[in-house]
MOPAC internal coordinates of N, CA, C and O (Angstrom, degrees):
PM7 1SCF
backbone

  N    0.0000 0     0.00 0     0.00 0    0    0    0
  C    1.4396 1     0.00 0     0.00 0    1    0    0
  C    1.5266 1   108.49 1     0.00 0    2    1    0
  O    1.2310 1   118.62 1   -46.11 1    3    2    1
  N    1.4345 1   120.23 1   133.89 1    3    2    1
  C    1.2856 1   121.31 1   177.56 1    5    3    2
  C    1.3584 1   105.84 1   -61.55 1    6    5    3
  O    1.2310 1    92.67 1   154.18 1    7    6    5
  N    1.3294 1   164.22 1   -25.82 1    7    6    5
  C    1.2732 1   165.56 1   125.08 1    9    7    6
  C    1.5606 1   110.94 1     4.11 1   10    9    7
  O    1.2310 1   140.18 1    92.17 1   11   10    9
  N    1.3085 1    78.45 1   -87.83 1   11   10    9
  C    1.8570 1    90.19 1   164.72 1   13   11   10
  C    1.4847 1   142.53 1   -48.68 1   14   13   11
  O    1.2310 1   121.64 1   166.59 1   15   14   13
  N    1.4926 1   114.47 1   -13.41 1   15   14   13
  C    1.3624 1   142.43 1   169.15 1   17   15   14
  C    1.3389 1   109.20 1   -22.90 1   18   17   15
  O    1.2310 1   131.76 1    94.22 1   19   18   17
  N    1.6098 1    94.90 1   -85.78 1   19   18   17
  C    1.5418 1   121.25 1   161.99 1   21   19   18
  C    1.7224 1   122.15 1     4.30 1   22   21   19
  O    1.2310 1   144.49 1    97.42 1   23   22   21
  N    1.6005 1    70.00 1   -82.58 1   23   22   21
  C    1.8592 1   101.08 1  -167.67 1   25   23   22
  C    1.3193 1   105.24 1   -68.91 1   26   25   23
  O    1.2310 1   114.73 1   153.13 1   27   26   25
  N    1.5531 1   127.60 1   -26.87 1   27   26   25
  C    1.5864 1   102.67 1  -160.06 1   29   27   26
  C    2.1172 1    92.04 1  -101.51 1   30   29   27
  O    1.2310 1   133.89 1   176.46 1   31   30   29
  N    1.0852 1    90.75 1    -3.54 1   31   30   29
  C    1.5424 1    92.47 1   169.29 1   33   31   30
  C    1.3368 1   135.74 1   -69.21 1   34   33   31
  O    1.2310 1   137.05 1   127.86 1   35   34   33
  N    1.8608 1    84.59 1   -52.14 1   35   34   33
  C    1.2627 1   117.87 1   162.35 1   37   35   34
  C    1.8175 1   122.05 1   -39.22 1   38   37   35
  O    1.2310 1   125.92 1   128.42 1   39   38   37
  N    1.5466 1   106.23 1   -51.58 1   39   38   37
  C    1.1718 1   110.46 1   164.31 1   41   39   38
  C    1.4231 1   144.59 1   -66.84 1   42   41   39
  O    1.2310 1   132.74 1   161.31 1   43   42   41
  N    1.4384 1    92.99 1   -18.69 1   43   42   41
  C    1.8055 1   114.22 1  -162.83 1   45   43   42
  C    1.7159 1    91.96 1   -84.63 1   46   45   43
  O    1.2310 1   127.60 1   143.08 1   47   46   45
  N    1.2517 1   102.97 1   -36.92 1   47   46   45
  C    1.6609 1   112.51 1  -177.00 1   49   47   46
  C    1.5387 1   100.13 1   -61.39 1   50   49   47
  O    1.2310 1   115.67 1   125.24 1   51   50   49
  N    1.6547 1   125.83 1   -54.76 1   51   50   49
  C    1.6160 1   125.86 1  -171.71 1   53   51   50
  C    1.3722 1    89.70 1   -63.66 1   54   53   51
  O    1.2310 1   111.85 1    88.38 1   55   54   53
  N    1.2599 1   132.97 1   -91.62 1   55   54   53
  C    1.5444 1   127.46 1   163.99 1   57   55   54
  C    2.1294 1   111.87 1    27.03 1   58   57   55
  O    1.2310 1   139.08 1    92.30 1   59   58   57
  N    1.4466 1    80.62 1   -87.70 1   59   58   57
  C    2.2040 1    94.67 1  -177.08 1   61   59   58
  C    1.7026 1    94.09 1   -59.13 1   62   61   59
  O    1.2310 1   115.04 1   169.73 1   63   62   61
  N    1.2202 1   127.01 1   -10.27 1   63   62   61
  C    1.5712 1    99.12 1  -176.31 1   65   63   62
  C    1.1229 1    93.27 1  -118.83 1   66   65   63
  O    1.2310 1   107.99 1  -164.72 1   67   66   65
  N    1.1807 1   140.03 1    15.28 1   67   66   65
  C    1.4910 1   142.89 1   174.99 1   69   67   66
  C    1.7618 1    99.13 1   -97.19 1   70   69   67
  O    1.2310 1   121.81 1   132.39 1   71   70   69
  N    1.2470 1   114.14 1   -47.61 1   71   70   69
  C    1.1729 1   125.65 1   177.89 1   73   71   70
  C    1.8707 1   119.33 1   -60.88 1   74   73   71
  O    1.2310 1   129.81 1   147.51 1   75   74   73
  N    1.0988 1    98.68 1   -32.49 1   75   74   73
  C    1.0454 1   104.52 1  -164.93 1   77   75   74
  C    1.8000 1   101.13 1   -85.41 1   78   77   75
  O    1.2310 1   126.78 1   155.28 1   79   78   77
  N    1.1729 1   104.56 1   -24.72 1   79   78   77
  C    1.9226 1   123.02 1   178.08 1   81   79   78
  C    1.4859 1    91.84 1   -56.67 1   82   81   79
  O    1.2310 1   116.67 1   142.13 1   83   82   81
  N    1.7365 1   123.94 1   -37.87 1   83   82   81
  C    1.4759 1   121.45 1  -151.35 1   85   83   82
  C    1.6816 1   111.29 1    89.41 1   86   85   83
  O    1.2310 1   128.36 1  -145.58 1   87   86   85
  N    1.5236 1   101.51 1    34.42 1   87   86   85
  C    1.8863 1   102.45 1   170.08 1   89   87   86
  C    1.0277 1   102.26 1   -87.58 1   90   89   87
  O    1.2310 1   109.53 1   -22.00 1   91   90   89
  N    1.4561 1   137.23 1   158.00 1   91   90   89
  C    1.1873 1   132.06 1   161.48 1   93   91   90
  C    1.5896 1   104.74 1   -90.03 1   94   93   91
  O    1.2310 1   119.95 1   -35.90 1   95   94   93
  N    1.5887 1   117.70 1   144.10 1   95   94   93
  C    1.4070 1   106.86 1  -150.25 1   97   95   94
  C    1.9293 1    86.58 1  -143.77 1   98   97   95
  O    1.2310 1   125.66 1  -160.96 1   99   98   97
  N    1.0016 1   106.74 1    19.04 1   99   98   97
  C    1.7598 1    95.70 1  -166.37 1  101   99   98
  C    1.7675 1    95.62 1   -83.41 1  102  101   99
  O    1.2310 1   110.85 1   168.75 1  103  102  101
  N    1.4446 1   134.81 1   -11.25 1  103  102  101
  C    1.6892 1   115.50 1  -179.66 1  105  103  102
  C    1.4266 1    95.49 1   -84.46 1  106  105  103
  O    1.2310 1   116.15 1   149.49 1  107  106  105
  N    1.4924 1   124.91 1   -30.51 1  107  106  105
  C    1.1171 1   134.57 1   174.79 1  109  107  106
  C    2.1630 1   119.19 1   -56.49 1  110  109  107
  O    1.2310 1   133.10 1   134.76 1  111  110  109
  N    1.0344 1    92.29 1   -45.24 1  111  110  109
  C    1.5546 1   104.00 1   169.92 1  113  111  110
  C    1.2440 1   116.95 1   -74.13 1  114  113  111
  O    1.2310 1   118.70 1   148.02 1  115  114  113
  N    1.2599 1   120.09 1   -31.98 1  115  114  113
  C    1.7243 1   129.63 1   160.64 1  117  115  114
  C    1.2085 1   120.89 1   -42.36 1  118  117  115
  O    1.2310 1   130.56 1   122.20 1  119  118  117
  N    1.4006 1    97.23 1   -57.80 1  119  118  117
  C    1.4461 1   117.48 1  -153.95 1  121  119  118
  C    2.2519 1    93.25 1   -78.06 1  122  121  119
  O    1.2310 1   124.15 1   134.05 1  123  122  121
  N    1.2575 1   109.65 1   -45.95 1  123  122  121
  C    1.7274 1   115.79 1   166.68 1  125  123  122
  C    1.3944 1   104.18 1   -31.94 1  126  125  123
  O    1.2310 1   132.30 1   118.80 1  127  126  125
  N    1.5051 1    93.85 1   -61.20 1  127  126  125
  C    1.8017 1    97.65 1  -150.88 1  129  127  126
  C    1.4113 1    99.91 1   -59.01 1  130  129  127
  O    1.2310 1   119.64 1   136.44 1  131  130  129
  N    1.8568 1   118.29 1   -43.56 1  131  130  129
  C    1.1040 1   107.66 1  -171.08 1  133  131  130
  C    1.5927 1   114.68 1   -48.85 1  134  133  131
  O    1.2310 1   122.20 1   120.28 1  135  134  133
  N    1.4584 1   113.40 1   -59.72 1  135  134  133
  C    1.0619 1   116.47 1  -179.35 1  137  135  134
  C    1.8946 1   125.68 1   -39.62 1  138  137  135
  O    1.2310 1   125.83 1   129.46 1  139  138  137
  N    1.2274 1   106.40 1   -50.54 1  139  138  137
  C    1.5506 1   109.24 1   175.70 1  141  139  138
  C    1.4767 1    97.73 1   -60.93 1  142  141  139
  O    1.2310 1   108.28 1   113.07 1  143  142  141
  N    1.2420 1   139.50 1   -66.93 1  143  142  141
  C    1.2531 1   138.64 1   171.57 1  145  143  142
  C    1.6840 1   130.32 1   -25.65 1  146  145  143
  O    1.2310 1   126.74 1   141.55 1  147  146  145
  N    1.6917 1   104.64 1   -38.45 1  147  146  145
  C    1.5836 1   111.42 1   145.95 1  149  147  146
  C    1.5514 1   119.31 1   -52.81 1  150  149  147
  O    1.2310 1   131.22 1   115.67 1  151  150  149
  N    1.2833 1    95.95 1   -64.33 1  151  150  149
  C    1.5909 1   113.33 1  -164.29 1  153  151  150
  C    1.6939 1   113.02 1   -32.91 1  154  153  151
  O    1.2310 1   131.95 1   123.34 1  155  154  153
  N    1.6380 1    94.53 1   -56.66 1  155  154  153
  C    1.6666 1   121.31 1   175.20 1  157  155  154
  C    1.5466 1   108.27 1   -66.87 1  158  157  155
  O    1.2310 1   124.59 1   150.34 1  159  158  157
  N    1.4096 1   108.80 1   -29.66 1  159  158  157
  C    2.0090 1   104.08 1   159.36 1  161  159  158
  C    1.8739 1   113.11 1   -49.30 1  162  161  159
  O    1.2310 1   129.19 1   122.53 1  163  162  161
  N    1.3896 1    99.90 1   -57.47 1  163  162  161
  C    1.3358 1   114.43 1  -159.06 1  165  163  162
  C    1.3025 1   122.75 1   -64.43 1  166  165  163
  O    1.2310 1   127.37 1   143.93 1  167  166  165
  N    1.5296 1   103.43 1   -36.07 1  167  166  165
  C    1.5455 1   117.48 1   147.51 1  169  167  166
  C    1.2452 1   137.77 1   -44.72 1  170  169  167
  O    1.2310 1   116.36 1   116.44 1  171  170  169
  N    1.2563 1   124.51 1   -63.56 1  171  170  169
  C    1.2900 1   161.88 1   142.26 1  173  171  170
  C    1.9338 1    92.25 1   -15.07 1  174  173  171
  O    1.2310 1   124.77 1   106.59 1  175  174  173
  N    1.1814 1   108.45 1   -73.41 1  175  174  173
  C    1.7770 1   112.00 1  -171.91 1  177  175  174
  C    1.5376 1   111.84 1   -56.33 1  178  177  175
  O    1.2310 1   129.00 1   130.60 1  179  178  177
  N    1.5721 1   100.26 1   -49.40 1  179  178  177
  C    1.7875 1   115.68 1  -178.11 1  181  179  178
  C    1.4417 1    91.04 1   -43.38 1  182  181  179
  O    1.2310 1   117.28 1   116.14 1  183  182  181
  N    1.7107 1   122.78 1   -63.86 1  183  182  181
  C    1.5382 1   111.18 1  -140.48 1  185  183  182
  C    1.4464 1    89.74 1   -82.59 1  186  185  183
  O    1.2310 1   109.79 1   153.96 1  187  186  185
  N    1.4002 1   136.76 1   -26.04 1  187  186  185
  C    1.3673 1   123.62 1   178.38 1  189  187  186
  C    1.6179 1   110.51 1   -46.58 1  190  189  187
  O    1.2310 1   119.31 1   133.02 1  191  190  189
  N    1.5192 1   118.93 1   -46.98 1  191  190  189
  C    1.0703 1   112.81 1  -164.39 1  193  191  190
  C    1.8790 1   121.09 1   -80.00 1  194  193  191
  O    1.2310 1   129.37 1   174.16 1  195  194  193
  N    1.4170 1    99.55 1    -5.84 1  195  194  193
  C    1.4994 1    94.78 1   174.91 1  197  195  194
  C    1.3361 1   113.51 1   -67.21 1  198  197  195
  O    1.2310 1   134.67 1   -30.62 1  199  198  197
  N    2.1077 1    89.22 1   149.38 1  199  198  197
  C    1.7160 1   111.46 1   178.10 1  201  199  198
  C    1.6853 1    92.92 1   -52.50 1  202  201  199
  O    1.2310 1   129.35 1   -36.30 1  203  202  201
  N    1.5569 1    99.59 1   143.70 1  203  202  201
  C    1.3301 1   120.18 1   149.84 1  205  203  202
  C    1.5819 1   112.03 1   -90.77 1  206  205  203
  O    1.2310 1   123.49 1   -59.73 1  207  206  205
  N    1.6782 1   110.91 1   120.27 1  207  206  205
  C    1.4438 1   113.48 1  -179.40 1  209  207  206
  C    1.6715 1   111.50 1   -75.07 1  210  209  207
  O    1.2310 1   115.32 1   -38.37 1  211  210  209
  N    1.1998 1   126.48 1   141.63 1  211  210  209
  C    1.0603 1   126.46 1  -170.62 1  213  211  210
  C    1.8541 1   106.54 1  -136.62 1  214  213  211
  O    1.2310 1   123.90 1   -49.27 1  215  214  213
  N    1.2356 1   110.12 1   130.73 1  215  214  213
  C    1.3785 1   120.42 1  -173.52 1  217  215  214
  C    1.7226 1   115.23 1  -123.44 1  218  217  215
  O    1.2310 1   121.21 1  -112.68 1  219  218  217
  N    1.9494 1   115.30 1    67.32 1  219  218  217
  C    1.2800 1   112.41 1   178.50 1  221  219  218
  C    1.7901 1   116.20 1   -46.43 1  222  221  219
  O    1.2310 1   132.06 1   -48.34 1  223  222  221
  N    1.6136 1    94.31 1   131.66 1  223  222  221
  C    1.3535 1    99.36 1   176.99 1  225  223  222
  C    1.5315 1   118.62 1   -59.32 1  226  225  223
  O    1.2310 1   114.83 1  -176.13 1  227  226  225
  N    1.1088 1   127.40 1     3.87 1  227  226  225
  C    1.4036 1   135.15 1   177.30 1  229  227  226
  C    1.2958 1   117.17 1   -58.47 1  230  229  227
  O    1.2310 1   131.57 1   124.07 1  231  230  229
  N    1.8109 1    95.28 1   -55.93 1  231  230  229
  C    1.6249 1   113.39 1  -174.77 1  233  231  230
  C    1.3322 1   106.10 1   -45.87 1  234  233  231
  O    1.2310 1   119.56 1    -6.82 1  235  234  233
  N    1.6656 1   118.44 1   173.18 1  235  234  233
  C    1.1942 1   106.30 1  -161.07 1  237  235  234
  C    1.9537 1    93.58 1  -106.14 1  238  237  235
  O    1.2310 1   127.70 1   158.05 1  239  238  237
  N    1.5612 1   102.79 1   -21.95 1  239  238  237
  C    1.3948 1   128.35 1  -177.30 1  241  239  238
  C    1.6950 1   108.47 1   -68.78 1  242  241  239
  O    1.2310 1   114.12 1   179.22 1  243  242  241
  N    1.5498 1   128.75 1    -0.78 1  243  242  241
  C    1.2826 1   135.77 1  -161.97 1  245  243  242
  C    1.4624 1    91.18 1  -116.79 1  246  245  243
  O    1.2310 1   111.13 1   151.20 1  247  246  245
  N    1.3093 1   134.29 1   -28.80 1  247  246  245
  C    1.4765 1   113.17 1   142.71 1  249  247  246
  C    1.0768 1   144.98 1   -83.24 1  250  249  247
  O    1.2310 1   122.44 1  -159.58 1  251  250  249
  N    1.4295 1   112.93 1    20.42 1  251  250  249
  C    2.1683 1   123.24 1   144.43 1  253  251  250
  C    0.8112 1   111.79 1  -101.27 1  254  253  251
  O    1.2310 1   116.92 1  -172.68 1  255  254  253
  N    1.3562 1   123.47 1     7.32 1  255  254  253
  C    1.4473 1   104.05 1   170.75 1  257  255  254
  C    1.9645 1   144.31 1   -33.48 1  258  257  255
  O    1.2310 1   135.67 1   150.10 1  259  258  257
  N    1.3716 1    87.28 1   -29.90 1  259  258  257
  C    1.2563 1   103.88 1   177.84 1  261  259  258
  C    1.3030 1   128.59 1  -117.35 1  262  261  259
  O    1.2310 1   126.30 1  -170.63 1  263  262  261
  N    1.2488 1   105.49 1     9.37 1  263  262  261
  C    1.6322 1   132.07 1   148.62 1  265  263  262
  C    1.7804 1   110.28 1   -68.54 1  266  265  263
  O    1.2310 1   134.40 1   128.58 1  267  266  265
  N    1.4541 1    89.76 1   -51.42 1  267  266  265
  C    1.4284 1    97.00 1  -155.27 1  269  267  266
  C    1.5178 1   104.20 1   -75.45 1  270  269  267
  O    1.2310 1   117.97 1   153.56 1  271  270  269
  N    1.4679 1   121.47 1   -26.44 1  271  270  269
  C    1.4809 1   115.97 1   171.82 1  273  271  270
  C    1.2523 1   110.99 1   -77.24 1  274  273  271
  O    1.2310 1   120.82 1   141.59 1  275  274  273
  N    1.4769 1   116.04 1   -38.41 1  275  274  273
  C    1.4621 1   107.29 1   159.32 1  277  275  274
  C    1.5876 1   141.82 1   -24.66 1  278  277  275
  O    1.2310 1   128.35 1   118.44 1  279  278  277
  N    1.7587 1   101.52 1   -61.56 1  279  278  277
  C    1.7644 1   132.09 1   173.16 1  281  279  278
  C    1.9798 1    78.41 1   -73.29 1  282  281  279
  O    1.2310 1   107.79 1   166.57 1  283  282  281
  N    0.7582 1   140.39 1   -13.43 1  283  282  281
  C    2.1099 1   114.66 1  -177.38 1  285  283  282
  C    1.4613 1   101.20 1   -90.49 1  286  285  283
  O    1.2310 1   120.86 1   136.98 1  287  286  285
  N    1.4958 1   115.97 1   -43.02 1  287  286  285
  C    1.0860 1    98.35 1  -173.47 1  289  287  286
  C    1.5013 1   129.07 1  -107.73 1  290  289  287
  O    1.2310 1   117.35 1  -156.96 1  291  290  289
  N    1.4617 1   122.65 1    23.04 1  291  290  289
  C    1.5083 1   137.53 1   156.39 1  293  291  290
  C    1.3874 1   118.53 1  -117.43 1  294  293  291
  O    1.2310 1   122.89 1  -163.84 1  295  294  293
  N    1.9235 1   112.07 1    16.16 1  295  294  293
  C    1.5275 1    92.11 1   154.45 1  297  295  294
  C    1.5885 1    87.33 1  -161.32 1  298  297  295
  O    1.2310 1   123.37 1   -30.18 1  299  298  297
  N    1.1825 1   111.15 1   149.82 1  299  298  297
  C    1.8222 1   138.67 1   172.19 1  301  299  298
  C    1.5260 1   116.02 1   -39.01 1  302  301  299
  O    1.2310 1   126.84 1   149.49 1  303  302  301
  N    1.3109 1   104.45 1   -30.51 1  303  302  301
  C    1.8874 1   113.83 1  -168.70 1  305  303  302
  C    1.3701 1    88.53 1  -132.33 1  306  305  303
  O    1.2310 1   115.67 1   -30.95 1  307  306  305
  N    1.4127 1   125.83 1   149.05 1  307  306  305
  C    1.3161 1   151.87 1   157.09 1  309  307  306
  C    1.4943 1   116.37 1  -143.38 1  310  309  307
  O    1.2310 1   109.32 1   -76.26 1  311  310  309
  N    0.9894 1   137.62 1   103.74 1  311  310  309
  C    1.1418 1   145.50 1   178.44 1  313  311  310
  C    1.4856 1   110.88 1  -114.78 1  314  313  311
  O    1.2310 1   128.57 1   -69.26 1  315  314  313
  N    1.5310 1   101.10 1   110.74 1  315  314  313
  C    1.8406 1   119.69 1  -168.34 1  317  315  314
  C    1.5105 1    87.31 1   -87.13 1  318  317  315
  O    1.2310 1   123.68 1    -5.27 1  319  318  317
  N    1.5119 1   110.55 1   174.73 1  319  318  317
  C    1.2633 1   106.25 1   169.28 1  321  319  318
  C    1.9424 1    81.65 1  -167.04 1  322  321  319
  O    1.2310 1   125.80 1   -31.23 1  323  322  321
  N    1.7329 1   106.45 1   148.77 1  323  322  321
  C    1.6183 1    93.36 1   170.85 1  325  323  322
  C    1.5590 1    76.63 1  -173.95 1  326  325  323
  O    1.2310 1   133.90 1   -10.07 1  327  326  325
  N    1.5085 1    90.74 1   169.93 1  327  326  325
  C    1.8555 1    96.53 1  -170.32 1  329  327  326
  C    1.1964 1    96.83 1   -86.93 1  330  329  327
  O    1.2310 1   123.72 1     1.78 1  331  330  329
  N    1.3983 1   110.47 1  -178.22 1  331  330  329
  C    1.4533 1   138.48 1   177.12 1  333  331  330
  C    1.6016 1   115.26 1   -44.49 1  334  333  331
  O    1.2310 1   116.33 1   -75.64 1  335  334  333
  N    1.6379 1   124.58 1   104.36 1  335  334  333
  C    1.8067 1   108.40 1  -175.62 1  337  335  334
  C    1.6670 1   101.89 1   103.44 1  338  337  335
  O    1.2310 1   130.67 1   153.38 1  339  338  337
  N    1.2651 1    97.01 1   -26.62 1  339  338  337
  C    1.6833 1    77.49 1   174.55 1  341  339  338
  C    1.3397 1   139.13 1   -94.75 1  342  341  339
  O    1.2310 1   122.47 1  -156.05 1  343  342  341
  N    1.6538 1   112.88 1    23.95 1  343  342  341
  C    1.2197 1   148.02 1   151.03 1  345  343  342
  C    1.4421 1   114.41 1    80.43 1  346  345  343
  O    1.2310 1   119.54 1  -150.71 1  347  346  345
  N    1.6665 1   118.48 1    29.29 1  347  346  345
  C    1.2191 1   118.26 1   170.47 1  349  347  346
  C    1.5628 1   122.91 1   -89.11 1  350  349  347
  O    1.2310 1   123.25 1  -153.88 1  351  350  349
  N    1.5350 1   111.38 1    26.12 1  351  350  349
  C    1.1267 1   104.59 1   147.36 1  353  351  350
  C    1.5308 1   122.84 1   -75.01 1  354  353  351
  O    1.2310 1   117.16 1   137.42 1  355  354  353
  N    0.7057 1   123.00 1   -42.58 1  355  354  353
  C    1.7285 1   152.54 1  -174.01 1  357  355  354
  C    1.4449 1   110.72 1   110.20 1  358  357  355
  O    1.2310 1   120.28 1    27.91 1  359  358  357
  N    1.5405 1   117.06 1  -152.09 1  359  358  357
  C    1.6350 1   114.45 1  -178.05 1  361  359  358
  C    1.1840 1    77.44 1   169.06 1  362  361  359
  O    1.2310 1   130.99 1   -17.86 1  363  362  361
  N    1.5914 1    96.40 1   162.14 1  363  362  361
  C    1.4177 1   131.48 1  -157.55 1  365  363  362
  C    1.4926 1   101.73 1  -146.67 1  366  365  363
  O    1.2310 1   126.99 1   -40.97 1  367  366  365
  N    1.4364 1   104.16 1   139.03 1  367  366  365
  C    1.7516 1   104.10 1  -179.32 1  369  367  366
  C    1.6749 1    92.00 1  -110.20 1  370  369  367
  O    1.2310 1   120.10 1   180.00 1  371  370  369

């Protein structure tokens, strides 16, 4: 988790200068790994659970699609506009 970045760095660094004193540091390195090893769980679960966006070819807005990423990514403002049903809200399954 980017949160955790910080901190488990933070530690790994006291850790190498603890080591380097001649501490013995291996329950201490255990106990890290576990933690980064959560961290990379929690991630791992978050992105499993994102909506998959879905764009039925029906809509009438699912054939610009590639207009419309086009107009997103060579100018700052894009403003779609389409009537009622023609699915430029988007949707999510």
């Amino acid at each position: 988790m980017l949160r955790e970045r910080g901190s488990l760095r933070g530690r790994m660094k006291r850790l190498e200068d603890a080591s380097r004193g001649g501490k013995d540091i291996s329950a201490e390195i255990g106990k890290l790994l576990i933690d980064a090893q959560q961290s990379e769980s929690q991630v791992q679960r978050r992105q499993a659970r994102l909506p998959q966006v879905a764009y039925p070819e029906e809509l009438p807005i699912s054939a610009m699609r590639v207009e419309i990423a086009e107009a997103i990514r060579a100018h700052q403002v894009v403003i779609i506009c389409g009537e009622t049903g023609s699915g430029a809200h988007g949707r999510t399954e």
